[in-house]
TORMAR-815844 format. One record per residue (C-alpha): residue number from 0; residue in one letter; x, y, z. Coordinates in Angstrom, 3 decimals, padded with zeros to 6 digits. Each point is the difference from the previous one (the first is absolute). Layout:
N
r torgu: NUM | romar: A | x: X | y: Y | z: Z
...
***
This chain:
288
r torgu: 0 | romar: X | x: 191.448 | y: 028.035 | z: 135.232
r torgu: 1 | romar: X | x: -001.355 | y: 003.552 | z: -000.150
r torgu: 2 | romar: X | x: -001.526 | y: 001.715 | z: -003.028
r torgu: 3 | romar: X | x: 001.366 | y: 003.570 | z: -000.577
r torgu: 4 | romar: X | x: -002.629 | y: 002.379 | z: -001.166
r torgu: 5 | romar: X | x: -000.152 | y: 002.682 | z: -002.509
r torgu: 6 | romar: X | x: -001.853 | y: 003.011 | z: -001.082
r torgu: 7 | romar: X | x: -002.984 | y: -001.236 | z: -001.519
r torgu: 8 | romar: X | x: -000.290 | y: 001.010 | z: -003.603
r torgu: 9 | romar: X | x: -004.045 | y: -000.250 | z: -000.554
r torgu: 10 | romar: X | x: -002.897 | y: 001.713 | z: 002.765
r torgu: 11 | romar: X | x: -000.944 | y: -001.592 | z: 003.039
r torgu: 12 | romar: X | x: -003.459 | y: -001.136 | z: -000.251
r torgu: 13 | romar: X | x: -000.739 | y: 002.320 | z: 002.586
r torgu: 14 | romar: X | x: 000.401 | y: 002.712 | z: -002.615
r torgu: 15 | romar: X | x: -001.727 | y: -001.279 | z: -002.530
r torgu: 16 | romar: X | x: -003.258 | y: 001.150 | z: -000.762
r torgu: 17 | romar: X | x: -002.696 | y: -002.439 | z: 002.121
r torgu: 18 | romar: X | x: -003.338 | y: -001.159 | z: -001.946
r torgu: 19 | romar: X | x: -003.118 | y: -001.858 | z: 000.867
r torgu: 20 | romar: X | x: 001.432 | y: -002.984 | z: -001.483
r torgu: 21 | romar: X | x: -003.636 | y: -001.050 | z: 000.284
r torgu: 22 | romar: X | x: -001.586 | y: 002.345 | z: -002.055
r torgu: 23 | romar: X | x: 002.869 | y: -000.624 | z: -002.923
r torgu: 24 | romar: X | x: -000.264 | y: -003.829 | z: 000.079
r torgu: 25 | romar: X | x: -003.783 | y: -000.221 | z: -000.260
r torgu: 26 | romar: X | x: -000.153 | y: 003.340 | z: -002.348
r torgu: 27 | romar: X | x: 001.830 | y: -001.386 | z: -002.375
r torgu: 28 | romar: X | x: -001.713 | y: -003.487 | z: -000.017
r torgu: 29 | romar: X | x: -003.089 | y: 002.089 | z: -001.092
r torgu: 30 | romar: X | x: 001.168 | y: 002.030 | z: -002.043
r torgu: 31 | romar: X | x: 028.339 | y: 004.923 | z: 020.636
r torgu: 32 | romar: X | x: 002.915 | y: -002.204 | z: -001.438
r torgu: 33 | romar: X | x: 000.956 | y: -003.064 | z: -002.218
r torgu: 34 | romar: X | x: 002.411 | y: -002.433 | z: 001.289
r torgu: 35 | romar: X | x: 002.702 | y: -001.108 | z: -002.086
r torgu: 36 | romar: X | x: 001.964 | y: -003.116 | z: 000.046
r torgu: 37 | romar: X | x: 004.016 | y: 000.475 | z: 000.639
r torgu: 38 | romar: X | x: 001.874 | y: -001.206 | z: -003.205
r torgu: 39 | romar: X | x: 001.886 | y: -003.019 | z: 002.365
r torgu: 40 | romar: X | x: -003.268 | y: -001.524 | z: 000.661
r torgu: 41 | romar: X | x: -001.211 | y: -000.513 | z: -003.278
r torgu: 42 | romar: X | x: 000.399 | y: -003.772 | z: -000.109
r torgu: 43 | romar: X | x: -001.588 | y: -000.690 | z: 003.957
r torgu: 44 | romar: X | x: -003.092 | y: 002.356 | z: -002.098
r torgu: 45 | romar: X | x: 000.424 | y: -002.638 | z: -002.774
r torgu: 46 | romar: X | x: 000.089 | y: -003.065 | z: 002.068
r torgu: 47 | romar: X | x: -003.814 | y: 001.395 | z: 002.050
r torgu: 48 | romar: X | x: -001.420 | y: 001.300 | z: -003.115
r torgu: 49 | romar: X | x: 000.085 | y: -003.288 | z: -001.051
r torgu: 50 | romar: X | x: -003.110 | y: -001.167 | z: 002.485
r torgu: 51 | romar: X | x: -001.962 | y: 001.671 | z: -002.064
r torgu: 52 | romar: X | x: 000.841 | y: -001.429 | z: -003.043
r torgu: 53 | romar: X | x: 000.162 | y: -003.414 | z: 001.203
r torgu: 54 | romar: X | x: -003.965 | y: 000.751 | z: 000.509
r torgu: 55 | romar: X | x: -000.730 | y: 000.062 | z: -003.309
r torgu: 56 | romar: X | x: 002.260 | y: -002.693 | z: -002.008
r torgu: 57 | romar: X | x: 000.218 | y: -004.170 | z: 000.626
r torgu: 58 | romar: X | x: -002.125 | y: -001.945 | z: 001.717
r torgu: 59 | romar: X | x: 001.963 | y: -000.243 | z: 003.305
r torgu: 60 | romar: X | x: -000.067 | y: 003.546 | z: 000.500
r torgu: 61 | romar: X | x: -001.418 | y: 001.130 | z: 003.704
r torgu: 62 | romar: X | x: -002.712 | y: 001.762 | z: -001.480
r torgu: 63 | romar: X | x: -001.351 | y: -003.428 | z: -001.528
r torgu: 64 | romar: X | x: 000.754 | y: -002.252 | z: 002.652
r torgu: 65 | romar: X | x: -002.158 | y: 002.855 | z: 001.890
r torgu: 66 | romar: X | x: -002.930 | y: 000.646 | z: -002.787
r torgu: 67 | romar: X | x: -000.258 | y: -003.831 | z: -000.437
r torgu: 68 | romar: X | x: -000.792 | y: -001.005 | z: 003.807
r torgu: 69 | romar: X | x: -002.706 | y: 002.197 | z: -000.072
r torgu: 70 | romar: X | x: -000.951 | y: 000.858 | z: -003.274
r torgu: 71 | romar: X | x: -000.380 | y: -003.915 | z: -001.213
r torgu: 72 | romar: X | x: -002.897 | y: -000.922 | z: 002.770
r torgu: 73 | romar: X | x: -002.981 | y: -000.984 | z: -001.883
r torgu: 74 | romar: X | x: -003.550 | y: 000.147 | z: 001.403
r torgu: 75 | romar: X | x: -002.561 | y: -002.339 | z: -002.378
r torgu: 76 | romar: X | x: -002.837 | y: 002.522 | z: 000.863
r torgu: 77 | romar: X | x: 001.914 | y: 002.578 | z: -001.708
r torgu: 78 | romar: X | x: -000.058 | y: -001.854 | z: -003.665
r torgu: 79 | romar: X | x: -003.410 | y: 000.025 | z: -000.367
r torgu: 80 | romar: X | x: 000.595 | y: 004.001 | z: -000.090
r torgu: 81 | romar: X | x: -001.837 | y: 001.225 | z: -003.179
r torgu: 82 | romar: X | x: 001.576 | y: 003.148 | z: -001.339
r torgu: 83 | romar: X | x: -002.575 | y: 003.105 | z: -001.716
r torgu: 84 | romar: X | x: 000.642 | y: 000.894 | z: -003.379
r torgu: 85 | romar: X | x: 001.632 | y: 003.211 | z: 001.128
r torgu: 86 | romar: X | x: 002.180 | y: -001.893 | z: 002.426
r torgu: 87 | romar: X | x: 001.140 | y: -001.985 | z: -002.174
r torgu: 88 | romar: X | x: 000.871 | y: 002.461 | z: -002.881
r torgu: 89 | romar: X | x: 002.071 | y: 001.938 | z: 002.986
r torgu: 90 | romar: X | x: 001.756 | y: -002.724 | z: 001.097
r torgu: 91 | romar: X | x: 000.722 | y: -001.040 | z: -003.676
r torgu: 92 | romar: X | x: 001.329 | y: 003.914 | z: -000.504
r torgu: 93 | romar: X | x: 001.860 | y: -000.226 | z: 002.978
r torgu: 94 | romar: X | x: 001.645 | y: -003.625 | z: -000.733
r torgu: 95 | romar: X | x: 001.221 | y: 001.603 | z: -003.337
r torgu: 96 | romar: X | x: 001.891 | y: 002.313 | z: 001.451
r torgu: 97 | romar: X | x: 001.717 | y: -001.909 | z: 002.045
r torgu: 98 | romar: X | x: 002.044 | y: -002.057 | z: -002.795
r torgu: 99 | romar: X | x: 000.972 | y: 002.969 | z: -001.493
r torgu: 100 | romar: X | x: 003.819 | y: 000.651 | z: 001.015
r torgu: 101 | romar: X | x: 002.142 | y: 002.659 | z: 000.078
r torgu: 102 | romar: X | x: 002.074 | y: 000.961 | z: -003.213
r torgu: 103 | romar: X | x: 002.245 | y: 003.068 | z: 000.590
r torgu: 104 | romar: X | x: 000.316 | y: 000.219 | z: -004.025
r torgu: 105 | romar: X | x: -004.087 | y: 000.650 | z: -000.218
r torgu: 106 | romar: X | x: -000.639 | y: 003.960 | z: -000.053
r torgu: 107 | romar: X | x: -003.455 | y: -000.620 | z: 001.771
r torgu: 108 | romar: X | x: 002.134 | y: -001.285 | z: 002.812
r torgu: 109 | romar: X | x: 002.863 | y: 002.163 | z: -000.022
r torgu: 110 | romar: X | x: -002.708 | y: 003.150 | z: 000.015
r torgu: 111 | romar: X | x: -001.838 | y: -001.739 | z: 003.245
r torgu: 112 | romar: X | x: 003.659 | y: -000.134 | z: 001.749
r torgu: 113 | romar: X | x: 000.886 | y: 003.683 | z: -000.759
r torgu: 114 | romar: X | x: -003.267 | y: 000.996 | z: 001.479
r torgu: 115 | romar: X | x: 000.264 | y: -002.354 | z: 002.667
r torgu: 116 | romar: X | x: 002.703 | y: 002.424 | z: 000.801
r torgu: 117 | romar: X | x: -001.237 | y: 003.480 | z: -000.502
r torgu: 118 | romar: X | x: -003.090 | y: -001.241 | z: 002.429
r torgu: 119 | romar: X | x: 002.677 | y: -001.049 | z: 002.690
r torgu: 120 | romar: X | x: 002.442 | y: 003.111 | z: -000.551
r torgu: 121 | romar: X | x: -001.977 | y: 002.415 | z: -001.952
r torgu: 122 | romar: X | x: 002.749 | y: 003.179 | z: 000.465
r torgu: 123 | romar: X | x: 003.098 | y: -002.360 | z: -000.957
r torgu: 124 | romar: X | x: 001.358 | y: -000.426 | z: -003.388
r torgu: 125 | romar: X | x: 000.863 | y: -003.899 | z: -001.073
r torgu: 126 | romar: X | x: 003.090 | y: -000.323 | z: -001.488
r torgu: 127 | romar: X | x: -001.333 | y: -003.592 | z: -002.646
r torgu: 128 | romar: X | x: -002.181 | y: -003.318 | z: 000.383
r torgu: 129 | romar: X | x: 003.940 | y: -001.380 | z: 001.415
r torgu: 130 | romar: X | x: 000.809 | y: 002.417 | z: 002.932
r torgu: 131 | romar: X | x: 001.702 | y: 000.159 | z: 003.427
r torgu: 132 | romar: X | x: -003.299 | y: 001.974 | z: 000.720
r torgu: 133 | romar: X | x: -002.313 | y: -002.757 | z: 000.169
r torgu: 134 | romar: X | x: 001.540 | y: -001.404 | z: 003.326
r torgu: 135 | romar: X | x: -001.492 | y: 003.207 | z: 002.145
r torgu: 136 | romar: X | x: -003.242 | y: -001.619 | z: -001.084
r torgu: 137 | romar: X | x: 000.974 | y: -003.540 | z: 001.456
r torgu: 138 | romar: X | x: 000.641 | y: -001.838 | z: -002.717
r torgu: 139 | romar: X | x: 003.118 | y: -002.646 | z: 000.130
r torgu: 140 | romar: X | x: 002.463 | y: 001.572 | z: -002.801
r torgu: 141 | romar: X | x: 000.055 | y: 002.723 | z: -002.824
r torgu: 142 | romar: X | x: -002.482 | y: -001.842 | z: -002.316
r torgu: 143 | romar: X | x: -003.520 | y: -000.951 | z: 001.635
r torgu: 144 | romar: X | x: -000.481 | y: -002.174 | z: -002.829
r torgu: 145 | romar: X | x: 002.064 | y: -002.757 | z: 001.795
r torgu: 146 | romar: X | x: -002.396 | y: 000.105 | z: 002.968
r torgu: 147 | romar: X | x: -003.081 | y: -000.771 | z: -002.169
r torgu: 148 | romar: X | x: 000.258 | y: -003.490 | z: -000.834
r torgu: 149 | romar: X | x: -001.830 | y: -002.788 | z: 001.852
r torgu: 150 | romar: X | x: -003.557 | y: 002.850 | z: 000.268
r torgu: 151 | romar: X | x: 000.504 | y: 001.575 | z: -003.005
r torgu: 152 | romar: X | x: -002.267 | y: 003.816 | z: -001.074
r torgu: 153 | romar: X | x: -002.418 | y: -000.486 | z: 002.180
r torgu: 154 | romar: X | x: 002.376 | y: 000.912 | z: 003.000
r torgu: 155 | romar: X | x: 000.737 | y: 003.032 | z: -001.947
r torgu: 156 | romar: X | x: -003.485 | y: 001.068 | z: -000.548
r torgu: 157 | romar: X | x: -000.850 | y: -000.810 | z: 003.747
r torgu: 158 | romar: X | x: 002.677 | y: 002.571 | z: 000.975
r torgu: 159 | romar: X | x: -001.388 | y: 002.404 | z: -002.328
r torgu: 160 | romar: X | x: -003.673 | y: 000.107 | z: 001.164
r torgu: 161 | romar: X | x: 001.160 | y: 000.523 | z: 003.211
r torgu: 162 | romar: X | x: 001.678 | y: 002.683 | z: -000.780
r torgu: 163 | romar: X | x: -002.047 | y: 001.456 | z: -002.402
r torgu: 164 | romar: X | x: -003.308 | y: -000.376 | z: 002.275
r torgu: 165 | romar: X | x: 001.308 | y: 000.311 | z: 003.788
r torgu: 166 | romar: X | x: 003.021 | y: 001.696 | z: -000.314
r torgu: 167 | romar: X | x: 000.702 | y: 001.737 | z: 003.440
r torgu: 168 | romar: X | x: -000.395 | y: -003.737 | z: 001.650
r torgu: 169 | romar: X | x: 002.419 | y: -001.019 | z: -003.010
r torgu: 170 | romar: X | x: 002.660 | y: 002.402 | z: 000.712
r torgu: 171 | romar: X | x: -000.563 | y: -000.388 | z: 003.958
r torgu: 172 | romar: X | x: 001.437 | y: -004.019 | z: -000.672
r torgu: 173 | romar: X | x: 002.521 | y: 001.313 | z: -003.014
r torgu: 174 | romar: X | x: 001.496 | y: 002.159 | z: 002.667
r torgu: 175 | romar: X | x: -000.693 | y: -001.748 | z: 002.990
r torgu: 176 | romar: X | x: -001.377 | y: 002.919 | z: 001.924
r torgu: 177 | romar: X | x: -001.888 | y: -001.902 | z: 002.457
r torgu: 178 | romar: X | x: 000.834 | y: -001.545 | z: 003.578
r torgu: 179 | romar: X | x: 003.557 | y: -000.870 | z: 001.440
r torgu: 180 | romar: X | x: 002.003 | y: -002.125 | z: -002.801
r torgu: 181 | romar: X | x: 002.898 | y: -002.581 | z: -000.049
r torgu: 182 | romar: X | x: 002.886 | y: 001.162 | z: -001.233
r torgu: 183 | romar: X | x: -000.048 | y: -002.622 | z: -002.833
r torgu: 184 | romar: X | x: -003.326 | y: 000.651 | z: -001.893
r torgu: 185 | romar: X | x: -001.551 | y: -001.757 | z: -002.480
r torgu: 186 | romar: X | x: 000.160 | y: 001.478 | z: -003.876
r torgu: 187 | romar: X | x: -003.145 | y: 001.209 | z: -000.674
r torgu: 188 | romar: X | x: -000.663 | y: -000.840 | z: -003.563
r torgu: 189 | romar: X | x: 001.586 | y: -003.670 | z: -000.141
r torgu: 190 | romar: X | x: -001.933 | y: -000.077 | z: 003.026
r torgu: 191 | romar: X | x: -002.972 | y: 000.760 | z: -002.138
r torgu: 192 | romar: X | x: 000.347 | y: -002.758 | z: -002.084
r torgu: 193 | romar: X | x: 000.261 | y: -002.426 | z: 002.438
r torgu: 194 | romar: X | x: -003.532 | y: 001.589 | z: 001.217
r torgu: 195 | romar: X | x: -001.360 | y: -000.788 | z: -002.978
r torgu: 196 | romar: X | x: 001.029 | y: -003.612 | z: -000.305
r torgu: 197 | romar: X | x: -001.097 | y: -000.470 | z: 003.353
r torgu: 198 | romar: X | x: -003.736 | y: 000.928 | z: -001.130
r torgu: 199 | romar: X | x: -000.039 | y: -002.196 | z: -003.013
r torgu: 200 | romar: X | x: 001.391 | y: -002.933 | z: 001.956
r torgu: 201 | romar: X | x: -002.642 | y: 000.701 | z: 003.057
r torgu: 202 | romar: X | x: -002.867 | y: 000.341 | z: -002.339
r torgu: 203 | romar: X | x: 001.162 | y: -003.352 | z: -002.058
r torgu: 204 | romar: X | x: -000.494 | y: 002.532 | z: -003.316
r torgu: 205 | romar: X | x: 001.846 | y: -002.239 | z: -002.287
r torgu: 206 | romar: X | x: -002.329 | y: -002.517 | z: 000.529
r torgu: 207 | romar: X | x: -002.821 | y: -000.300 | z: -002.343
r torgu: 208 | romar: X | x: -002.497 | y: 000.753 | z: 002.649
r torgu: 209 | romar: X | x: 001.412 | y: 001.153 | z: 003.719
r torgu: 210 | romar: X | x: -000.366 | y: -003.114 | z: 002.479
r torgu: 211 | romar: X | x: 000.242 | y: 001.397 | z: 003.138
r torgu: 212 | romar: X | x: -002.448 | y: 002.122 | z: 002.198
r torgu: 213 | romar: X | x: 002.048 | y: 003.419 | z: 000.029
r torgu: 214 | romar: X | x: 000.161 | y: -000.578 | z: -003.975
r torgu: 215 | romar: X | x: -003.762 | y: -000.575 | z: -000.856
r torgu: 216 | romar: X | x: -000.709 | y: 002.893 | z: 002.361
r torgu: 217 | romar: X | x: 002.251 | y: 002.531 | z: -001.918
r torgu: 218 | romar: X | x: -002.373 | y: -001.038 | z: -003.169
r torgu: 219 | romar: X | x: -002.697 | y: 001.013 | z: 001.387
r torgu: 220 | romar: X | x: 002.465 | y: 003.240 | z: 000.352
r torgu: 221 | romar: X | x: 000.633 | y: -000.116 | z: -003.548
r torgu: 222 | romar: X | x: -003.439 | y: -000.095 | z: -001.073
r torgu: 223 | romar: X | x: -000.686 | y: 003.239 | z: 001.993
r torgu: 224 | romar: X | x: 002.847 | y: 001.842 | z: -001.169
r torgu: 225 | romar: X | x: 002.576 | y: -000.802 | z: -002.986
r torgu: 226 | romar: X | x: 002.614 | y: 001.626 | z: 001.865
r torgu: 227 | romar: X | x: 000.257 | y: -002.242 | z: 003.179
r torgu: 228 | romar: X | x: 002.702 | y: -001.636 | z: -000.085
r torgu: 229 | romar: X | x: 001.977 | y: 003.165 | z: -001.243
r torgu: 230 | romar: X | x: -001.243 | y: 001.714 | z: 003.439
r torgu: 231 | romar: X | x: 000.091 | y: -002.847 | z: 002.007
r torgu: 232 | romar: X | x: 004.084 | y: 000.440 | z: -000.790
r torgu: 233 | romar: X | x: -000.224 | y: 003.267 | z: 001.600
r torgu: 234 | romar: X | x: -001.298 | y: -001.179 | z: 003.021
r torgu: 235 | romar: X | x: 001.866 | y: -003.034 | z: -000.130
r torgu: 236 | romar: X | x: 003.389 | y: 002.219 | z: -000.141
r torgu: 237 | romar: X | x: -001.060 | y: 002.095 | z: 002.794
r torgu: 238 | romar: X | x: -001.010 | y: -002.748 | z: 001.816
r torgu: 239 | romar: X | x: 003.300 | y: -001.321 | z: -000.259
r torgu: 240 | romar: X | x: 001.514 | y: 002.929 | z: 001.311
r torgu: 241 | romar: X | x: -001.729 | y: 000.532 | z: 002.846
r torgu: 242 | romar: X | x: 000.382 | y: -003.582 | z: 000.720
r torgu: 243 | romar: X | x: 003.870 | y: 000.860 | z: -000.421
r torgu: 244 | romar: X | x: -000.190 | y: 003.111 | z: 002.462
r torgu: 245 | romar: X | x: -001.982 | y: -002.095 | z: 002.715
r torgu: 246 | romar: X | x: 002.596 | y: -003.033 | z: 000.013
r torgu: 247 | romar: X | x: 002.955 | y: 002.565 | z: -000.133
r torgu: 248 | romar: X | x: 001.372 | y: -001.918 | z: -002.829
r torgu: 249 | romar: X | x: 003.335 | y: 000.132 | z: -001.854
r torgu: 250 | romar: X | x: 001.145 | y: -001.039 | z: -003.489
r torgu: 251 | romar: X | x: 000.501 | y: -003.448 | z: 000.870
r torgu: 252 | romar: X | x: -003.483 | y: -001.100 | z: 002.033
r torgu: 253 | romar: X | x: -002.109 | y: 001.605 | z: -003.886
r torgu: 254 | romar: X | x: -000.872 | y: -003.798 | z: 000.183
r torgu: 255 | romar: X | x: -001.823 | y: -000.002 | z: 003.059
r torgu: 256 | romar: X | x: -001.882 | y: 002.941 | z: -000.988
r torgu: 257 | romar: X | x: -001.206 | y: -000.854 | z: -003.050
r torgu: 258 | romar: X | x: -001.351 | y: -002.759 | z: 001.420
r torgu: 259 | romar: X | x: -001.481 | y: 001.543 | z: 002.617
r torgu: 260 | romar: X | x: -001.681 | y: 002.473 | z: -002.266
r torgu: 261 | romar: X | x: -001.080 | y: -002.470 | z: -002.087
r torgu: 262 | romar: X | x: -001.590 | y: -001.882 | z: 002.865
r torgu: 263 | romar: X | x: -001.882 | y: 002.952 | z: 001.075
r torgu: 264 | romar: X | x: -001.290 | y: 000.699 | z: -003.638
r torgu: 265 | romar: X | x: -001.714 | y: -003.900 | z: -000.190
r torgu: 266 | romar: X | x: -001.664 | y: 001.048 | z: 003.429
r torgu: 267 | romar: X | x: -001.385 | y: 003.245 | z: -001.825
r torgu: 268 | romar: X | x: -001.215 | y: -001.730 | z: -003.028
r torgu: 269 | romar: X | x: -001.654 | y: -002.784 | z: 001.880
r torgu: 270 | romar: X | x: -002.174 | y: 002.433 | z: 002.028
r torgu: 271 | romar: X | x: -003.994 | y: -000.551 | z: -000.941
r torgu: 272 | romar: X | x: -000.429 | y: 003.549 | z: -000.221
r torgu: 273 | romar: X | x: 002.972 | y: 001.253 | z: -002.153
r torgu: 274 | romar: X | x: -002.198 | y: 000.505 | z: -003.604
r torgu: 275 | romar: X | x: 002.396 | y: 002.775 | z: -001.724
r torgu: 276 | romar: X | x: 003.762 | y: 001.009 | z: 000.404
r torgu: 277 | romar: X | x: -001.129 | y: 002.720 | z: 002.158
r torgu: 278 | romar: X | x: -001.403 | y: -002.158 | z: 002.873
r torgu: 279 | romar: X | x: 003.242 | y: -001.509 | z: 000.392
r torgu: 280 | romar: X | x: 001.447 | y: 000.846 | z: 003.690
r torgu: 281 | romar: X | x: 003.310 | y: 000.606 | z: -001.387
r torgu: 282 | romar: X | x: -001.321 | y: 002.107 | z: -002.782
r torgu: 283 | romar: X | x: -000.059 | y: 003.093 | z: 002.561
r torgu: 284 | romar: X | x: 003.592 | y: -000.084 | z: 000.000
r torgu: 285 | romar: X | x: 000.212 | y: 002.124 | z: -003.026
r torgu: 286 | romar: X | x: -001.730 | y: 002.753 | z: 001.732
r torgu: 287 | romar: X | x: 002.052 | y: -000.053 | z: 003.518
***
């Protein structure tokens, strides 16, 4: 099947305005088409989109099966791990706001999603929180809410620092400007979500204290910046993408991807000389 393609409503990335997303991120700490899917395939859309949601609810899900096998090793050496005082208050911060869920009746919430999308389409007008509009964006129907559960806000606020503080390499994925793509691409924002549960699975953050090696290293990230796993995401997404372009993926194989990218991101954060976010191989990606 063959996607027909339409003028795109919104700029191109290339004519957006470019900015040292460098300078913005770390300032503020101290301070050209869309495809469209035909109308007759919307339930073979359904029937993939539902990958990613499988990733995210009951414990048989591939995402689990996946996490678990690697995620579930123990190393005794590890437990002895004794956290700082400003690790642990982090971690504690961080572990809060992962058991907060997302409730499309909260204004808090419903004001993050509507800037969510002025970030991602800044020059076009949406039409209500319930919209035909919010599929462009990649999400799985006309209400995001429904894409939320099983991760909860923090997905939403991951997707928002990335676009708030790197925002050409966010609209470079959101429009999937780079390298030669499969016809069936991945949507970018449910996408996003599964990013996210990837890293708190991988770093064992619903534990009371991380047990793994890649885990007690991002601590150690935490202490040095409050912000680390927020812009470990970013890396993490781009990392994913790249990992996408260099196994010429389709829709179907997001699997093997996200494995693969979470593979590579355990090899980064077990590296002896990785002390901040920024020493992170991968984290170069958001400068390409």
């Amino acid at each position: 099947m063959r996607l027909r393609k339409r003028r795109q409503c919104f700029p191109s990335c290339s004519s957006l305005h470019r900015v040292d997303e460098d300078e913005v991120y770390w300032s503020r700490k101290k301070g050209g088409e869309e495809l469209e899917w035909p109308h007759n395939s919307t339930h073979l859309l359904s029937q993939l989109a539902q990958c990613f949601t499988n990733a995210m609810v009951g414990p048989k899900s591939w995402l689990g099966g996946l996490f678990n096998r690697f995620g579930n090793r123990r190393n005794e050496k590890f437990l002895g791990y004794t956290l700082t005082p400003i690790q642990e208050q982090r971690l504690h911060r961080l572990q809060e706001r992962l058991h907060i869920p997302f409730d499309e009746t909260r204004p808090d919430h419903q004001k993050a999603l509507i800037k969510l999308w002025h970030i991602a389409f800044p020059n076009v007008v949406l039409t209500g929180l319930i919209s035909e509009q919010w599929k462009d964006m990649g999400w799985q129907g006309p209400n995001p809410s429904t894409d939320f559960r099983g991760c909860g806000f923090i997905s939403l606020e991951n997707l928002l620092f990335f676009g708030q503080n790197f925002p050409a390499s966010f609209h470079r994925l959101l429009l999937k400007e780079d390298g030669d793509r499969a016809t069936w691409e991945y949507p970018f924002a449910v996408a996003g979500i599964n990013v996210s549960f990837m890293l708190i699975q991988m770093l064992d953050l619903y534990s009371e204290k991380p047990k793994n090696l890649p885990g007690l290293n991002f601590l150690k990230l935490l202490g040095e910046d409050e912000e680390a796993f927020d812009v470990l995401y970013c890396v993490a997404f781009e990392l994913m993408d790249a990992q996408w372009l260099a196994m010429h993926a389709s829709y179907m194989e997001f699997n093997e991807v996200l494995q693969v990218t979470r593979t590579q991101l355990q090899r980064e954060l077990s590296l002896d000389d990785v002390h901040r976010i920024q020493d992170l191989p991968a984290y170069n990606l958001l400068y390409k």
